[in-house]
C-alpha positions in Angstrom: -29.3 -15.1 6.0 -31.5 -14.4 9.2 -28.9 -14.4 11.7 -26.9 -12.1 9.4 -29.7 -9.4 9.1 -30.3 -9.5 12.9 -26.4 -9.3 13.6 -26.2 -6.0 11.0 -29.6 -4.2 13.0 -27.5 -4.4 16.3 -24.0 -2.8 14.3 -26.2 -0.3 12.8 -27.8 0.8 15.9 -23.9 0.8 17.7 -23.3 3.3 15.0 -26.1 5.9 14.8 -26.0 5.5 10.7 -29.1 7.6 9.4 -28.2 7.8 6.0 -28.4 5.5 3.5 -28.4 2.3 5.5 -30.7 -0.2 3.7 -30.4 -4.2 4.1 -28.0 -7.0 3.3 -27.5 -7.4 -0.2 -26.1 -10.8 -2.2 -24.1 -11.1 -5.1 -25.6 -8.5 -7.6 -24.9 -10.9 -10.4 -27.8 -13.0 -9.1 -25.6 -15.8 -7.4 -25.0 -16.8 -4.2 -23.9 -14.2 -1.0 -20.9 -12.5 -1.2 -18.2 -12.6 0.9 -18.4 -8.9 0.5 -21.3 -6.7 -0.1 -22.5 -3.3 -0.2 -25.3 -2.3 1.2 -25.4 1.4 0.2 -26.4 3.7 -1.4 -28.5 1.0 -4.3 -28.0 1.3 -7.9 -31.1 3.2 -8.2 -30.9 5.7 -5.3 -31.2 9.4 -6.3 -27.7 10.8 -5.7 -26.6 14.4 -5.5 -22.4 15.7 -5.6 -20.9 15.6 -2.5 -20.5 13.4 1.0 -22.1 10.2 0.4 -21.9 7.4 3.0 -21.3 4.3 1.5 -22.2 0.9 3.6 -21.1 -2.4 3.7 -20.6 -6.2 5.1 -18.2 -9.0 5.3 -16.9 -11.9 6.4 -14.3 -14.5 6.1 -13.5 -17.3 8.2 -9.8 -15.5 8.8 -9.5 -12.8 10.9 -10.8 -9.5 8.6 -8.5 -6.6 9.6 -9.9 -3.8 7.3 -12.1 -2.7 4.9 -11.6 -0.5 1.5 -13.8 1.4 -1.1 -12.3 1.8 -4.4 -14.2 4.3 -6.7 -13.4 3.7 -10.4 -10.7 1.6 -9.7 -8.9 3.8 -7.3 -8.7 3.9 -3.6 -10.7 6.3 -2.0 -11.2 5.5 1.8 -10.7 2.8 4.6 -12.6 2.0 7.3 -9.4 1.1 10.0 -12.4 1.0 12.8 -15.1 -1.6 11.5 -18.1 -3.1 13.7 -17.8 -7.2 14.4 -20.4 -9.4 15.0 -17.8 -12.7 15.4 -17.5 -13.4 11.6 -19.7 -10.6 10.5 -18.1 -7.1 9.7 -19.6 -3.7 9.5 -18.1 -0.3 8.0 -19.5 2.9 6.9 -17.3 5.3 4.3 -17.4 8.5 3.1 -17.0 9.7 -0.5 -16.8 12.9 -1.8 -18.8 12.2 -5.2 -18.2 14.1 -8.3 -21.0 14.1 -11.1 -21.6 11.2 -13.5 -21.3 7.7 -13.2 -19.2 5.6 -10.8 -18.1 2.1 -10.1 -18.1 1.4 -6.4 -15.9 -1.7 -5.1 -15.2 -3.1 -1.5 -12.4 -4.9 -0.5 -11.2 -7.1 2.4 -8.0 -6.8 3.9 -7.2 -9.5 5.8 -9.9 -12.1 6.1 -9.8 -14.0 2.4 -8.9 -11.0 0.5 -12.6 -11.0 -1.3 -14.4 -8.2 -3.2 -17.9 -7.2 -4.3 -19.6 -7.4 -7.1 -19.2 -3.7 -8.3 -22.3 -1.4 -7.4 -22.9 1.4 -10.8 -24.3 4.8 -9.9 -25.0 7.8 -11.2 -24.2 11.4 -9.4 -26.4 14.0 -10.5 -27.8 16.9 -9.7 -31.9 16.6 -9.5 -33.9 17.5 -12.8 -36.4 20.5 -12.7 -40.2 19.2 -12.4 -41.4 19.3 -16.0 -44.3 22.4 -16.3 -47.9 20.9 -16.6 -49.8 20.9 -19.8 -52.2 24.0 -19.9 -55.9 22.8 -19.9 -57.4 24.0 -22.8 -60.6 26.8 -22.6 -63.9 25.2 -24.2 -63.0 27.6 -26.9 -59.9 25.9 -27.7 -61.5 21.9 -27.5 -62.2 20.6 -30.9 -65.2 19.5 -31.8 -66.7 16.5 -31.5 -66.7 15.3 -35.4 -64.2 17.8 -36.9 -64.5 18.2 -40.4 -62.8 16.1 -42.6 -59.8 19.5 -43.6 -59.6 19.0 -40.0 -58.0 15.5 -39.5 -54.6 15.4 -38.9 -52.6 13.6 -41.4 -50.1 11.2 -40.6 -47.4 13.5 -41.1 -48.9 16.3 -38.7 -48.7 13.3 -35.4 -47.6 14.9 -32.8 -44.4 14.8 -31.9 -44.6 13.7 -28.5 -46.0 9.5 -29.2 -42.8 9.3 -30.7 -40.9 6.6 -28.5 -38.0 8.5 -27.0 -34.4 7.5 -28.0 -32.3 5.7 -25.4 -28.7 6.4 -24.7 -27.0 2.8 -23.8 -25.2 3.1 -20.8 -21.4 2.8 -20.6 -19.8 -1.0 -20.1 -18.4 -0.2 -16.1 -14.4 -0.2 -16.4 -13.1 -3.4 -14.9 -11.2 -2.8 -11.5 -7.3 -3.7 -10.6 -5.2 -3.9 -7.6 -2.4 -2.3 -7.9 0.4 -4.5 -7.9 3.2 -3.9 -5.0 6.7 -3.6 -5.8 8.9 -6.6 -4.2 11.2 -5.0 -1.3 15.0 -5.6 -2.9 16.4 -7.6 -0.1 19.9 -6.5 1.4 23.4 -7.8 0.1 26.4 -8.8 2.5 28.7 -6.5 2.3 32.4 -7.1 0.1 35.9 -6.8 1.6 38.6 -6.5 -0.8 42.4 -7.5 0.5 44.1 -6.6 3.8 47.8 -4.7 3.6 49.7 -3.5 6.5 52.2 -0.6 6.5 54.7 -0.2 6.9 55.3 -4.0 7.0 58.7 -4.2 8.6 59.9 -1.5 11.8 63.4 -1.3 12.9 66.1 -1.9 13.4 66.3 -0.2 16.8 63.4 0.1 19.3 63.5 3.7 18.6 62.4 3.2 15.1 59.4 1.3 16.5 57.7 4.2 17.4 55.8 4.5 14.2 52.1 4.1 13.6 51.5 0.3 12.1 48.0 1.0 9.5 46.1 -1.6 8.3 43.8 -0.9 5.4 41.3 -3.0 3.6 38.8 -1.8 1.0 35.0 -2.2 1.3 31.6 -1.8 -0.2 27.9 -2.1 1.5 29.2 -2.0 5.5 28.1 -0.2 8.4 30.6 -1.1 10.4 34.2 -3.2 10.9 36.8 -3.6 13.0 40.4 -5.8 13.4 42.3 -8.0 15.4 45.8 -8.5 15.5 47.3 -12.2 16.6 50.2 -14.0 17.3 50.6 -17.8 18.6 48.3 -17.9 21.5 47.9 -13.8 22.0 45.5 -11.7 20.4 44.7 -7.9 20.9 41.7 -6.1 19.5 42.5 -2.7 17.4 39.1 -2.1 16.7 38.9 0.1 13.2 36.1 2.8 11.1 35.3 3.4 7.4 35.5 6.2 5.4 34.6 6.5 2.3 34.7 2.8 0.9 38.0 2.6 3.4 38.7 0.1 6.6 41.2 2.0 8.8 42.7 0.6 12.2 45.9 2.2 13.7 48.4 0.7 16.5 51.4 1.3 17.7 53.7 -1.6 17.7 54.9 -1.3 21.5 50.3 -1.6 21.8 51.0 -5.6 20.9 52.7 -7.1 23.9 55.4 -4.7 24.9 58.0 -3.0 23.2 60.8 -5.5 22.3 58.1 -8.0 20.9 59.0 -8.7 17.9 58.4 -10.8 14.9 55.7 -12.0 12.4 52.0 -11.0 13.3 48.5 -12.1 11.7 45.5 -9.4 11.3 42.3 -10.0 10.4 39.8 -7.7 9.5 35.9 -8.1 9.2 32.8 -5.4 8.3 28.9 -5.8 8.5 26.0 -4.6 7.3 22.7 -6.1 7.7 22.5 -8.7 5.9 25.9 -10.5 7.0 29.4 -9.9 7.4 32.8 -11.1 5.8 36.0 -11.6 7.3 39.5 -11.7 5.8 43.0 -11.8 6.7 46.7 -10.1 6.4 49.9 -10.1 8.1 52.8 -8.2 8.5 55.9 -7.9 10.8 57.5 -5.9 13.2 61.4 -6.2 14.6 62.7 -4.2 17.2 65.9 -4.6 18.5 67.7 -2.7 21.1 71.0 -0.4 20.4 
């Protein structure tokens, strides 16, 4: 890891870090490097509450886009801007740490999605020095062959060559990514049947004066519209919806004139954006003059 040490003195420089920056570090479970790894702070620095800046490395043969610290299996920061050296990344976080033990994690994202080996420290505020034993006064030494009332029995030991009792540390809490919900995926939209009213106008051109409406219900659009058609002619009507409605209004004498007449095709279609559907109706219209 030579050229990897070298690469990390020039991104440290780059970045002015003057706390806690300490050397690469491999796989803390004794194998080989990591893809990720985090430099600091080590498992047995002296930590205090507060801002700590927490380094680390990667790299991956695919481009690695970000890094993340998770604390205790949550997300706490990102690094958005990291340091390259071509394969070799660099990043620097900071954690507001509360007191007590912590799992720290980093993550790639990007690159081949790999994560440390998880670094346990403890946050704490520094113990008081213990007092010094008082030297005793020549008065206070025993003597040199004290008497035999004056050997201590084993039950008056002192206390302190008593091996102290150790507390086993906690088991870490293994880490989990949350798991991201799948994005529904959009539906076409549905189009129920087309009716025309009124379907018949007449018998005089008078009577043709009438709105023709042409109605079809529908579910999941953003938009529709209608054309009405006859042998070779075709006119558009365009259309809107309103509340689960299709609506397009004409006039008859809007088709080709006022004394057409006869049997006409419509079809109507909507879309959202995932598709769009398309059906058909028909009506007619006779005019006649007086």
């Amino acid at each position: 890891m030579g050229w990897v040490a070298a690469a990390v003195s020039g991104i440290a420089a780059t970045v002015g870090v003057t706390t806690i920056v300490v050397g690469l570090q491999s796989d803390a479970s004794g194998g080989g490097p990591a893809d990720v790894w985090i430099d600091g702070p080590r498992a047995e620095a002296s930590l205090v509450p507060g801002d700590i800046l927490v380094s680390a490395h990667a790299t991956a043969e695919a481009r690695i886009e970000d890094l993340v610290l998770e604390v205790d299996g949550e997300q706490v920061a990102d690094a958005e801007d990291v340091e390259r050296n071509g394969k070799l990344v660099y990043a620097t976080f900071t954690w507001a740490a509360d007191e007590g033990e912590h799992v720290l994690v980093v993550t790639q994202e990007g690159g081949d999605g790999a994560r440390s080996a998880e670094r346990l420290v403890y946050v704490g505020n520094p113990l008081a020095p213990v007092p010094a034993k008082p030297t005793p006064t020549p008065s206070e030494k025993p003597s040199e062959r004290p008497s035999p009332s004056e050997t201590p029995s084993p039950s008056e030991t002192p206390s302190e060559s008593a091996t102290p009792t150790v507390e086993p540390k906690p088991e870490p809490r293994p880490t989990k990514k949350p798991t991201k919900k799948p994005t529904p995926q959009p539906t076409p939209p549905t189009l129920g049947s087309v009716t025309v009213t009124p379907n018949q106008v007449g018998p005089t051109i008078a009577g043709c004066a009438g709105n023709i409406v042409v109605r079809a219900n529908v579910s999941g659009a953003t938009s529709g519209s209608a054309r009405v058609y006859r042998t070779n002619l075709s006119k558009d009507i365009g259309g809107s919806i309103s509340g689960g409605v299709f609506t397009a209004t004409f006039k008859q004498a809007d088709l080709y004139g006022a004394n057409t007449s006869g049997d006409f095709s419509v079809s109507v279609t909507v879309t959202n954006k995932a598709g769009s559907i398309t059906k058909d109706g028909a009506f007619s219209v006779y005019c006649s003059k007086d």
